[in-house]
MIVO-183111 format. One line per 8 residues: for each residue x, y, z of C-alpha. Coordinates in nm, 4 decimals. Layout:
N
X:Y:Z | ...
This chain:
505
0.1777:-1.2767:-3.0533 | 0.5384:-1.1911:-3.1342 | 0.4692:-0.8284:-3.1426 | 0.2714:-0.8512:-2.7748 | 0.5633:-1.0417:-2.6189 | 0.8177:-0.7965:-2.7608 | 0.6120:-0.4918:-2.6235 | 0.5405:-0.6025:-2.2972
0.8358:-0.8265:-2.2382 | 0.9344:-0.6013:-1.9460 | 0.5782:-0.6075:-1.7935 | 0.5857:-0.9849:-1.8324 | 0.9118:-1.0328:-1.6802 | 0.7977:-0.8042:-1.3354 | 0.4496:-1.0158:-1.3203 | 0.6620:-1.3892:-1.3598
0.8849:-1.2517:-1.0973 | 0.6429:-1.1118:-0.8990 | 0.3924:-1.3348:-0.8392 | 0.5921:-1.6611:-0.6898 | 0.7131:-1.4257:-0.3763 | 0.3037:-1.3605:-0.3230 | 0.2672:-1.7547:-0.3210 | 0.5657:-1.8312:-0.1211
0.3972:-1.5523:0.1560 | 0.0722:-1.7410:0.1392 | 0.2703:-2.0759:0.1432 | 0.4404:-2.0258:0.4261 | 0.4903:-2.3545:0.6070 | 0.4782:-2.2541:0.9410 | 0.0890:-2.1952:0.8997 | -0.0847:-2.4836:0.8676
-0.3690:-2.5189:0.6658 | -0.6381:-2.4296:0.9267 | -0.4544:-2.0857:1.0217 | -0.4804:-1.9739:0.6956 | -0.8189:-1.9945:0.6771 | -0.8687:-1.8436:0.9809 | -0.6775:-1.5302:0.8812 | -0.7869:-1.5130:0.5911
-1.1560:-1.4535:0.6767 | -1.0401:-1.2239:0.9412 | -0.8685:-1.0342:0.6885 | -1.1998:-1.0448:0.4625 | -1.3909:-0.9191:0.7746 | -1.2052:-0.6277:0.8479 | -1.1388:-0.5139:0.5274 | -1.5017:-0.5481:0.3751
-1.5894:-0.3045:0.6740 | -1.2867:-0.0645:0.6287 | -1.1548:-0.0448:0.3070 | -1.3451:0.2021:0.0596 | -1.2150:-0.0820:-0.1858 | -1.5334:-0.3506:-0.0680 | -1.8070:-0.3825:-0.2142 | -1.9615:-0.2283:0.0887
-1.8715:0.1156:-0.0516 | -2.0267:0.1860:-0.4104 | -1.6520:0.3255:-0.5173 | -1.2803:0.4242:-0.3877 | -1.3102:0.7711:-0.4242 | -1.0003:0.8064:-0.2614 | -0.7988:1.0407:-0.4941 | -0.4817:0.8337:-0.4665
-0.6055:0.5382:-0.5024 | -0.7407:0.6056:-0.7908 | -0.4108:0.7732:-0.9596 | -0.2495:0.4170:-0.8757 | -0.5476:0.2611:-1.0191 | -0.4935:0.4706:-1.3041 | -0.1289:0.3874:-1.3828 | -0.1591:0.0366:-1.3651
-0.4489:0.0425:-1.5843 | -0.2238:0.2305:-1.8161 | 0.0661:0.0039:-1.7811 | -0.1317:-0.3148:-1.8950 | -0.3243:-0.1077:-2.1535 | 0.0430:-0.0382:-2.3449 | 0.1327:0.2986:-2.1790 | 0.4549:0.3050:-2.0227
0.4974:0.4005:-1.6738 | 0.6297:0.7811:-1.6451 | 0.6865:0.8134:-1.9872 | 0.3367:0.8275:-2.0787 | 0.1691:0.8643:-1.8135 | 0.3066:1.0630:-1.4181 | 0.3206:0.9809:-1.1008 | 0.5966:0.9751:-0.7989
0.5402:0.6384:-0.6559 | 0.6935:0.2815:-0.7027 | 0.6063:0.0865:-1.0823 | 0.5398:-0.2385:-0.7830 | 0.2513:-0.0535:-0.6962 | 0.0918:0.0158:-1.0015 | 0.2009:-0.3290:-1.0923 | -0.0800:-0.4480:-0.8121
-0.3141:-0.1965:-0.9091 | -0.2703:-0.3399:-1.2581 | -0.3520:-0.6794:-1.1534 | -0.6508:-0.5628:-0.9801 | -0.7862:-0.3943:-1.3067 | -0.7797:-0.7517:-1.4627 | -1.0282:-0.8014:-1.2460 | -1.2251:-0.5155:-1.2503
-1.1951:-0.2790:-1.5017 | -1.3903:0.0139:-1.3699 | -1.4091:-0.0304:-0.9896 | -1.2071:-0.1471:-0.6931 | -1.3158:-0.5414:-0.6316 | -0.9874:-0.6505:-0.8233 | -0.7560:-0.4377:-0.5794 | -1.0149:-0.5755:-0.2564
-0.8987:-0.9220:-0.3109 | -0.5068:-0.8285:-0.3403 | -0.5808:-0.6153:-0.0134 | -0.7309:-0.9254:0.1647 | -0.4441:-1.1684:0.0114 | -0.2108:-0.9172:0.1284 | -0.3702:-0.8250:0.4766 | -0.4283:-1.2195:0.5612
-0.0102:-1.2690:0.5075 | 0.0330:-0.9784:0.7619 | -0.1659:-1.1250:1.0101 | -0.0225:-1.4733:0.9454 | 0.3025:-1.3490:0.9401 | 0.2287:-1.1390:1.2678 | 0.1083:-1.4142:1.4363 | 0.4266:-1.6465:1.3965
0.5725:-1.3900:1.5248 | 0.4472:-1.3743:1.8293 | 0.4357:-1.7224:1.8592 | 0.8384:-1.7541:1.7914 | 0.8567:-1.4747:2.0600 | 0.6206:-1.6174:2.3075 | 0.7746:-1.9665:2.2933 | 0.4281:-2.1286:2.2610
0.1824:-2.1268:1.9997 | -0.1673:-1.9109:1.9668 | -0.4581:-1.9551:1.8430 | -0.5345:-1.8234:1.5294 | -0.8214:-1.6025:1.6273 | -0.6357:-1.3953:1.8278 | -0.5558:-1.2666:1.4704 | -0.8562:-1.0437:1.5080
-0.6987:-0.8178:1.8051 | -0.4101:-0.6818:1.5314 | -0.6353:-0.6936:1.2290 | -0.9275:-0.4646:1.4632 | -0.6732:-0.2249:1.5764 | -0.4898:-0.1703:1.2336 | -0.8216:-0.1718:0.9998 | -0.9924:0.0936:1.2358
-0.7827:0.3284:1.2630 | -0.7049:0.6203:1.1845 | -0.4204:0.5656:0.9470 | -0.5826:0.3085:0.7462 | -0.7419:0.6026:0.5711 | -0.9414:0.4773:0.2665 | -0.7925:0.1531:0.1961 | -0.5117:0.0649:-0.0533
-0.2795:0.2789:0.0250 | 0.1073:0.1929:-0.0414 | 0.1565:0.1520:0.3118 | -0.1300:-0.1189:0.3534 | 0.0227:-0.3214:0.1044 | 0.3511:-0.2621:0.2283 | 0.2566:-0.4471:0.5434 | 0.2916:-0.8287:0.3998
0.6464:-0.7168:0.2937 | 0.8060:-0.5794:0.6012 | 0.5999:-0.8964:0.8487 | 0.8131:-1.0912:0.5885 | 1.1321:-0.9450:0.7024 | 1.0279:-0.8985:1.1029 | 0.9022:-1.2969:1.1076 | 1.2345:-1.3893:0.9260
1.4757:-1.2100:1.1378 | 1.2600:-1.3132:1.4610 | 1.3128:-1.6527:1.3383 | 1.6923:-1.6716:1.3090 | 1.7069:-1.4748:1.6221 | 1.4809:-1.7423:1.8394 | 1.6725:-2.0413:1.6974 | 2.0175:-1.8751:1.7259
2.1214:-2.0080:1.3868 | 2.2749:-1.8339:1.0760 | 1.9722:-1.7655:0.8314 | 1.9981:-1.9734:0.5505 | 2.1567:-1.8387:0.1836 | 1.8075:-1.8976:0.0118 | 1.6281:-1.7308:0.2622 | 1.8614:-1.4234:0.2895
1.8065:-1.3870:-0.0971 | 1.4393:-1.4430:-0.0480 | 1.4525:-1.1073:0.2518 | 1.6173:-0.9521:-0.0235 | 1.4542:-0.9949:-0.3359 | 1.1260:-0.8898:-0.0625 | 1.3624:-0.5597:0.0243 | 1.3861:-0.4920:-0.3139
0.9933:-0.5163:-0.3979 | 0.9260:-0.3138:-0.1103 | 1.1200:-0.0427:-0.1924 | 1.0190:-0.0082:-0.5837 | 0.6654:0.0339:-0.3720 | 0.7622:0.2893:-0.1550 | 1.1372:0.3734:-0.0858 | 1.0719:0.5380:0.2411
1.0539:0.1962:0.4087 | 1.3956:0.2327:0.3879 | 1.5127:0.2793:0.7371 | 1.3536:-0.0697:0.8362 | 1.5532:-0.2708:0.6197 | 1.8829:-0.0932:0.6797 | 1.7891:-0.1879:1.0669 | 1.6940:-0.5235:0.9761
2.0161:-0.5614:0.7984 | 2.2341:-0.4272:1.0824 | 2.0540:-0.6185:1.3689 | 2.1367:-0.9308:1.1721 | 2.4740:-0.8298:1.1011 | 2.5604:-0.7348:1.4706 | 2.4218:-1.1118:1.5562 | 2.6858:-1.2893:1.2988
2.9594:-1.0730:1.4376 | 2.8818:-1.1519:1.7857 | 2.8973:-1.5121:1.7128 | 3.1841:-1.4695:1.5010 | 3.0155:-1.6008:1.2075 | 3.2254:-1.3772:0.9561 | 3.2512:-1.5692:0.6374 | 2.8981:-1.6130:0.6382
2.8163:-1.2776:0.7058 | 2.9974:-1.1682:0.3306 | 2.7822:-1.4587:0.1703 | 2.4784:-1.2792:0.3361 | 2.5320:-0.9857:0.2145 | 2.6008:-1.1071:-0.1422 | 2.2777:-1.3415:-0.0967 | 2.0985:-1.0403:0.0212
2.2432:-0.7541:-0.2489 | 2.1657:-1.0010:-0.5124 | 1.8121:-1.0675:-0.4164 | 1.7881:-0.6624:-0.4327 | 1.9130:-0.7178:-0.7811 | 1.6810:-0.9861:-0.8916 | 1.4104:-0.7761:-0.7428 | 1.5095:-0.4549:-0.9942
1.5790:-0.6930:-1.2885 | 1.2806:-0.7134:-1.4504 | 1.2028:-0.3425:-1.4323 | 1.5273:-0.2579:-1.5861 | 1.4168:-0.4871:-1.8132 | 1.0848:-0.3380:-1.8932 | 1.2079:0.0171:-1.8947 | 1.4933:-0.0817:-2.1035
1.2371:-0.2224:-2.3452 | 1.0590:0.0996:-2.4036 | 1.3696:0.3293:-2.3527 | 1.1881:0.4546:-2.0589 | 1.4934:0.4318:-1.7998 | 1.5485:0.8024:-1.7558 | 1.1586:0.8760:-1.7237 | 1.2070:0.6394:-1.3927
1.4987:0.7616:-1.3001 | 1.4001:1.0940:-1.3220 | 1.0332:1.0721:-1.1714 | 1.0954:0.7581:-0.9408 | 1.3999:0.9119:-0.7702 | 1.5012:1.2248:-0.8178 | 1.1872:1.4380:-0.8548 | 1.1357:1.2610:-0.4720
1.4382:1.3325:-0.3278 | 1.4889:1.6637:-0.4354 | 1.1744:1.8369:-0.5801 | 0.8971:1.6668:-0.3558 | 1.0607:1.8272:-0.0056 | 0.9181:1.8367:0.3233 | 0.9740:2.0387:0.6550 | 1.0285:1.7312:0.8549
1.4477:1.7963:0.8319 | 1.4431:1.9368:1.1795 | 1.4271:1.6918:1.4987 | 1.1304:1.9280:1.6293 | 0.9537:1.8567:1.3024 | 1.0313:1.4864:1.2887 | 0.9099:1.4107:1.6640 | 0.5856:1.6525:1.5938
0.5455:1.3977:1.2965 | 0.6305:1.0995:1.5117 | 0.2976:1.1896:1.7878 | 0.1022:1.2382:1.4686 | 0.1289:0.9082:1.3415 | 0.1213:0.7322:1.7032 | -0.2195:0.9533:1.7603 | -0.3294:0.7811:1.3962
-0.2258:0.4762:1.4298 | -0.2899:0.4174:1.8691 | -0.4466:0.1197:1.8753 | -0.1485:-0.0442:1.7004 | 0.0952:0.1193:1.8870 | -0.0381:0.0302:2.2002 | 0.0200:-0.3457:2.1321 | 0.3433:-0.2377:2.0611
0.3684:-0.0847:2.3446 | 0.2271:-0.3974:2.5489 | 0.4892:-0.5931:2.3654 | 0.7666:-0.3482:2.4642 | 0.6689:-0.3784:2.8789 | 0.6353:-0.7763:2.8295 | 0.9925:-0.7913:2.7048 | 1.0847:-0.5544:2.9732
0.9308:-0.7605:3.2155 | 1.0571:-1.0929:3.0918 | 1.3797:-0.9225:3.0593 | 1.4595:-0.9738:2.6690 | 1.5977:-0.6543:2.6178 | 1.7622:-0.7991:2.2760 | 1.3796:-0.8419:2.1407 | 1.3280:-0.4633:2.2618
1.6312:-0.2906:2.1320 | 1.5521:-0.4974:1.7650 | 1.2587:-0.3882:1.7742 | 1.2774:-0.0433:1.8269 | 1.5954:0.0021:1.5957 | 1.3504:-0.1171:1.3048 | 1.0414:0.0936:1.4417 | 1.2792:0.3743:1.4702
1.4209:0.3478:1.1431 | 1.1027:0.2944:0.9645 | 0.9442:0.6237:1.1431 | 1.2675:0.8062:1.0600 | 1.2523:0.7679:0.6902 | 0.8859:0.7414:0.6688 | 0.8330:1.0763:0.8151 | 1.1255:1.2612:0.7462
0.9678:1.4175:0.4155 | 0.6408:1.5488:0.5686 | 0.2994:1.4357:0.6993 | 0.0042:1.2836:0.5511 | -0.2609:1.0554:0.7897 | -0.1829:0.7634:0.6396 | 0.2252:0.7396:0.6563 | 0.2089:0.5930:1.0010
0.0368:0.3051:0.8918 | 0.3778:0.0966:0.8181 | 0.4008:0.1480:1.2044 | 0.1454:-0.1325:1.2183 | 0.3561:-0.4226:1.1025 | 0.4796:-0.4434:1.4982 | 0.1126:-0.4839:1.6273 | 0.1081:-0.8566:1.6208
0.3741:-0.8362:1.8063 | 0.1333:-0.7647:2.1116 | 0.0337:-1.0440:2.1403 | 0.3148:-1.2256:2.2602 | 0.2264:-1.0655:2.5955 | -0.0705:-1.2504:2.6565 | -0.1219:-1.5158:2.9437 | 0.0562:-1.8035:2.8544
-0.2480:-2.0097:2.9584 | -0.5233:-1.9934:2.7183 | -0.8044:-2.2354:2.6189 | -0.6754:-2.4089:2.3627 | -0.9562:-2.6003:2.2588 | -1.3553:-2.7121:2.3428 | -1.6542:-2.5191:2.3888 | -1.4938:-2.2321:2.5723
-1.2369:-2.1622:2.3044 | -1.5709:-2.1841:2.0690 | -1.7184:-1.9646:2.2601 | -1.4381:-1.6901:2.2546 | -1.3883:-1.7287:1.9178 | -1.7636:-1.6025:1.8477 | -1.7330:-1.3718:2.1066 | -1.4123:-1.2327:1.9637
-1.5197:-1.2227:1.5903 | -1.8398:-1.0443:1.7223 | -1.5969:-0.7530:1.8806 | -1.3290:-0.7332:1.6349 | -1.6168:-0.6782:1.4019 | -1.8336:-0.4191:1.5793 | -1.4828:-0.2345:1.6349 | -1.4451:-0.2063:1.2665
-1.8293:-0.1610:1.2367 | -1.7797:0.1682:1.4402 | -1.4875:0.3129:1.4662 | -1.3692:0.2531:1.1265 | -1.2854:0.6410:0.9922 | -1.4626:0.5318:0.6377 | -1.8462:0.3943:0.8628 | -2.0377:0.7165:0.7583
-1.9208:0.6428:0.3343 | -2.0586:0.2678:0.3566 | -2.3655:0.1915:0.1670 | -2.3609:0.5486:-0.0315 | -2.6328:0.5471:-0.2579 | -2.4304:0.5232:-0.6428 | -2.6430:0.8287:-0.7480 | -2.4805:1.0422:-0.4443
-2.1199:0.9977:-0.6351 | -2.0609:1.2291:-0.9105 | -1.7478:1.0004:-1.1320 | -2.0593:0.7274:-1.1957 | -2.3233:0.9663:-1.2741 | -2.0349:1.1698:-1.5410 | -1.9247:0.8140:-1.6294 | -2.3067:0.7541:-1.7319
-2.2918:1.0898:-1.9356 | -1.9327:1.0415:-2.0504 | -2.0090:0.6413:-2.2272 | -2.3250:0.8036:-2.4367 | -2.0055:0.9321:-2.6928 | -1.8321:0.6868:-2.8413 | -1.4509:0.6183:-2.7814 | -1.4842:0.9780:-2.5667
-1.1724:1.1048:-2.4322 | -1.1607:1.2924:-2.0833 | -0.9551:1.5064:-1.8574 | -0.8946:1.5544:-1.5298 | -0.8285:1.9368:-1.5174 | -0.6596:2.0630:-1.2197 | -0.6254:1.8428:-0.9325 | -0.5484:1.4745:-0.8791
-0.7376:1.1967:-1.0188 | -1.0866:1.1574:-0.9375 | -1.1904:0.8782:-1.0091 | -1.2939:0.9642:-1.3202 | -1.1274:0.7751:-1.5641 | -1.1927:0.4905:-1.3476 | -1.5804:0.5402:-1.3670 | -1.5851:0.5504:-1.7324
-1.3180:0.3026:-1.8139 | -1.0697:0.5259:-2.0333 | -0.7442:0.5319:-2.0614 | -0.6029:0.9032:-1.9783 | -0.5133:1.1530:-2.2680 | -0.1861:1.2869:-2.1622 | 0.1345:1.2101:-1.9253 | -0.0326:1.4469:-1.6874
-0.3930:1.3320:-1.6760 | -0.4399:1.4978:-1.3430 | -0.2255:1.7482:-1.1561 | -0.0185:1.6221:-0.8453 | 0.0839:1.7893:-0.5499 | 0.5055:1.7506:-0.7383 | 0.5800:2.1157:-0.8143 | 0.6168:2.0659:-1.1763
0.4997:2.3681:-1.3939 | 0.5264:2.1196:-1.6878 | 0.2371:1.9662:-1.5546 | 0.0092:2.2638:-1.5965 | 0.1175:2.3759:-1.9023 | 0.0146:2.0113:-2.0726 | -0.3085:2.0418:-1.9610 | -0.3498:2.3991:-2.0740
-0.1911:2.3111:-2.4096 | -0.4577:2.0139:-2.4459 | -0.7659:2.2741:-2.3598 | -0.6103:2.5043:-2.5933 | -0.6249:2.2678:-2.8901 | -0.9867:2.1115:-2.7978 | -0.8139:1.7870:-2.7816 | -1.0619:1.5832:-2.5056
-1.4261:1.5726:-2.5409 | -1.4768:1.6013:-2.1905 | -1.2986:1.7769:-1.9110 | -1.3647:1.7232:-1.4880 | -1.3039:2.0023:-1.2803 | -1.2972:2.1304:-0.9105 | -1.3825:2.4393:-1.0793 | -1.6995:2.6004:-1.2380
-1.6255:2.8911:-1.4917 | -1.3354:2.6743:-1.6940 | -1.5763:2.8042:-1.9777 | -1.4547:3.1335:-1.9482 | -1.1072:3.0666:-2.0056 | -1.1999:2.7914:-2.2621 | -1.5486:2.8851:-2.3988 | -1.5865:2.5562:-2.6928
-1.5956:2.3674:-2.3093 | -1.9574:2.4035:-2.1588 | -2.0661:2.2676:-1.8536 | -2.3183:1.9523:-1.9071 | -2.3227:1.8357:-1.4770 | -2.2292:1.9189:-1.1673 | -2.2597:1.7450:-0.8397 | -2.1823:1.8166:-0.4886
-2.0448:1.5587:-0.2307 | -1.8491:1.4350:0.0568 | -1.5873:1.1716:0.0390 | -1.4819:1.1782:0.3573 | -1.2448:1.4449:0.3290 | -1.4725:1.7994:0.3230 | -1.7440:1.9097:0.0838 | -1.6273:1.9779:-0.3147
-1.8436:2.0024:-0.6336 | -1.7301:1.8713:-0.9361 | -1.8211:1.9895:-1.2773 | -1.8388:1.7795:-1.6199 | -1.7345:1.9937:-1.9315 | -1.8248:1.8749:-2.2345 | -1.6810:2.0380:-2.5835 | -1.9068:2.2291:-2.7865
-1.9750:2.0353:-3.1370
C-alpha cells in the first residue's frame, strides 16, 4: 500500500482535488432538486442519440477519442503522462478519460456517463443564466432547445471531444459573472477562488479557452473599477491567481513525483505553441475560421444571436458588449492555430443564453405545460434523431468494425502486445484492452520525426506481436510481420481499410 500511494501520490492528489469542483457544479444551489432531474435526462437524451460514446453506437471510433482514452488508461495503469506515453493535450483530460476507464475498460460507457454529468451542468448552468438575465424564472424543459441545437450539430462531431467537456467549465464562469453582474455586488472571495481554481482546470484541458477567461477577468475588473471597488479588486485577483494555483498543484505534484516536469513542459506547452502551428495568424484566415465554426455550430449561434437582438431590444447593451468580449475572445484563441470541425463547439456555452429572449409569459404549470413538455421532448428528440452528424453510425452491427473483430484475434495470445503503426490511435488498444508499447503508440499529426523513428526502431527489433496499419504491404519492409485480417469501413469520416499484422513465430 505504501509503495501504491508513493507512486501515484500525484495522480491521487489531481483526482481528491478534482472531483469536489464536479460535485459543487452538480450541487449548485440555485437548481433545485426537480431541475436537476430534468436536465439531467435531457442531457441523457441527447447524448445517447449523438455521442458515438452511447451505447447506441457499438464503439467510439473516433480517432481522438480514443488517443485520450488511451492516455488516461495509461495514467491509472502506472504510465506517466508524456513521459511514457505522447500526446499534445491537457493531463485534465486524460484525467476524465481515466475515470471513465474505471468504468469501462475496453469501451466508451465510463466516458458516456462523465459526458451526461458534464452536459446536464451545462444546461443547468445555461439555464440560470438565462433566468438571472431574464429576471424571471423558466421552466426546466426549455433545457431541451440548447441541448437539441448543441448535440446536433455539426461541431459536436463524435462525442467527447475536449471542447464538449469544456462546456460545464466555461457555463461555470458565464453563470458566475452573470450573477455578480445582475445583483450589482462584489463576487465573493470564495467564489472568485472557486472561478479560478475552474480557470485553472479548464485550461490544463485545453489552453485555447484562453481568451474567455482573460475576458471574463477584464469584464469583472472594469465593473469593480467603475464602482470604485479597488481594494477588493487586488483581493480578487489574489483569490482568483491562487485558485489558478491550487488548480496546477496537484499536477506539479504528480509530475514532480515521477520527475516528469520537463516531459509536460515540453509536450504540454511548447511543442503547442511553437511546433503545432497553424495558418490562422492572418485576420483573413482567422475570420475564414470564424464562418467555419458559426456554419458548424448554427443552431447554437443562432440563439446567440436571438439573445444578442433581445438585449438590443431591451436595451442592455452591458449584457451584449460582455458577451461578445468573451465570445470574441474565446473564438480568437480557439481558432487562431487552425481549423478542425469540432473547435467551434466551445462557441456553444452562449446558447442558453437564447433563451432569455423568450415571452415572458409562459405556462408555468397544468396540463398545458404537460402537454408542451411531451411535445417538446418529442422534438428535441427527433432533432437529435435526424440531424445528428453521427445518425447513419448508430446501431452498426459489431462485426462491421474492424478494432473488435482484431481485438477478438489479438486476446487468442496471451499478454499480446500491439502497435498502432502509422497514424493516430484506432481504437485498437481500446478493443483489446492493452496498454500501448511505446511513448509513441500511434503517430500524431505534431511534426515530430522522433515519433517515426520509435516505431520503426520497435518493427526493426520484432518487439510487438501485433501491428495495425492503414497500410497493406508493411510486410515488405518488415517481412517476420504477416498480415492475419483486414477489414474495410466507414466511421463517418471516408472509407479506410485496416490491416492486422501479426509476427511470424
Amino acid at each position: 500500500v505504501k509503495f501504491f500511494l508513493w507512486n501515484n501520490m500525484g495522480l491521487i492528489a489531481s483526482v481528491i482535488c478534482f472531483l469536489p469542483i464536479v460535485i459543487l457544479l452538480l450541487a449548485n444551489k440555485d437548481l433545485d432538486g426537480k431541475t436537476k432531474k430534468i436536465v439531467t435526462v435531457v442531457a441523457a437524451i441527447a447524448l445517447v442519440l449523438c455521442s458515438k460514446s452511447s451505447p447506441l453506437y457499438v464503439l467510439n471510433d473516433w480517432m481522438d477519442a480514443n488517443i485520450f482514452f488511451t492516455m488516461g488508461k495509461s495514467m491509472f495503469r502506472g504510465k506517466v503522462l508524456y513521459r511514457d506515453v505522447f500526446d499534445h493535450k491537457g493531463p485534465v483530460l486524460y484525467l476524465l478519460y481515466g475515470l471513465g476507464w474505471l468504468l469501462d475498460h475496453t469501451g466508451f460507457i465510463g466516458v458516456f456517463v462523465l459526458e451526461i454529468c458534464g452536459f446536464a451542468v451545462f444546461l443547468g448552468l445555461g439555464l440560470c443564466t438565462a433566468e438571472l438575465l431574464r429576471g424571471k424564472p423558466l421552466h426546466p424543459v426549455w433545457c431541451l432547445v440548447p441541448a437539441a441545437a448543441v448535440a446536433a450539430c455539426r461541431a459536436f462531431s463524435h462525442g467527447g471531444s475536449a471542447e464538449e467537456l469544456l462546456l460545464p467549465f466555461l457555463a461555470a464562469a458565464l453563470y458566475g459573472l452573470v450573477k455578480c453582474l445582475t445583483a450589482n455586488r462584489q463576487m465573493p472571495l470564495r467564489t472568485v477562488a472557486l472561478q479560478g481554481f475552474l480557470c485553472g482546470c479548464a485550461l490544463l484541458l485545453k489552453y485555447t479557452v484562453l481568451g474567455f477567461y482573460l475576458a471574463w477577468v477584464a469584464v469583472l475588473a472594469v465593473l469593480y473599477l467603475r464602482r470604485g471597488w479597488l481594494r477588493q479588486l487586488g483581493r480578487s485577483c489574489a483569490a482568483y491567481l491562487g485558485g489558478l494555483a491550487l488548480a496546477a498543484l496537484p499536477w506539479f505534484a504528480y509530475f514532480g513525483a515521477h520527475h516528469a516536469l520537463n516531459a509536460w513542459w515540453e509536450c504540454y506547452f511548447y511543442d503547442n505553441l511553437f511546433l503545432y502551428k497553424g495558418d490562422g495568424r492572418s485576420a483573413l484566415t482567422l475570420a475564414q475560421y470564424l464562418w467555419w465554426a458559426v456554419r458548424d455550430d448554427l443552431p447554437a449561434v443562432c440563439l446567440l444571436a436571438a439573445f444578442l437582438l433581445w438585449t438590443v431590444l431591451s436595451k442592455r447593451h452591458g449584457a451584449a458588449l460582455a458577451t461578445l468580449a468573451m465570445a470574441a475572445g474565446l473564438a480568437f484563441t480557439s481558432l487562431m492555430g487552425g481549423y478542425l470541425v469540432y473547435y467551434g463547439l466551445v462557441l456553444a456555452v452562449f446558447a442558453p443564453l437564447g433563451l432569455a429572449a423568450l415571452p415572458q409569459k409562459l405556462p408555468a404549470k397544468g396540463g398545458v405545460c404537460a402537454a408542451l413538455s411531451v411535445a417538446g421532448i418529442a422534438a428535441a428528440a427527433a432533432w437529435c434523431l435526424l440531424l445528428s452528424p453521427n445518425r447513419a453510425l448508430r446501431g452498426r452491427a459489431a462485426e462491421s468494425l474492424p478494432q473488435l473483430q482484431f481485438a477478438e484475434i489479438i486476446r487468442q495470445t496471451p499478454n499480446a502486445t500491439l502497435l498502432n503503426y502509422g497514424t493516430l490511435d484506432g481504437g485498437f488498444y481500446t478493443a483489446a484492452g492493452g496498454l500501448p508499447p511505446c511513448r509513441y503508440f500511434c503517430v500524431t499529426n505534431m511534426p515530430l520525426q522522433d515519433q517515426w523513428q520509435q516505431q520503426w526502431d520497435l518493427l526493426d527489433a520484432a518487439a510487438v506481436d501485433y501491428v495495425v496499419a492503414l497500410t497493406g504491404d508493411l510486410q515488405n519492409d518488415y517481412p517476420i510481420y504477416h498480415c492475419v485480417a483486414s477489414q474495410t469501413y466507414n466511421g463517418g469520416e471516408g472509407e479506410v481499410t485496416w490491416y492486422l499484422y501479426a509476427k511470424t513465430k
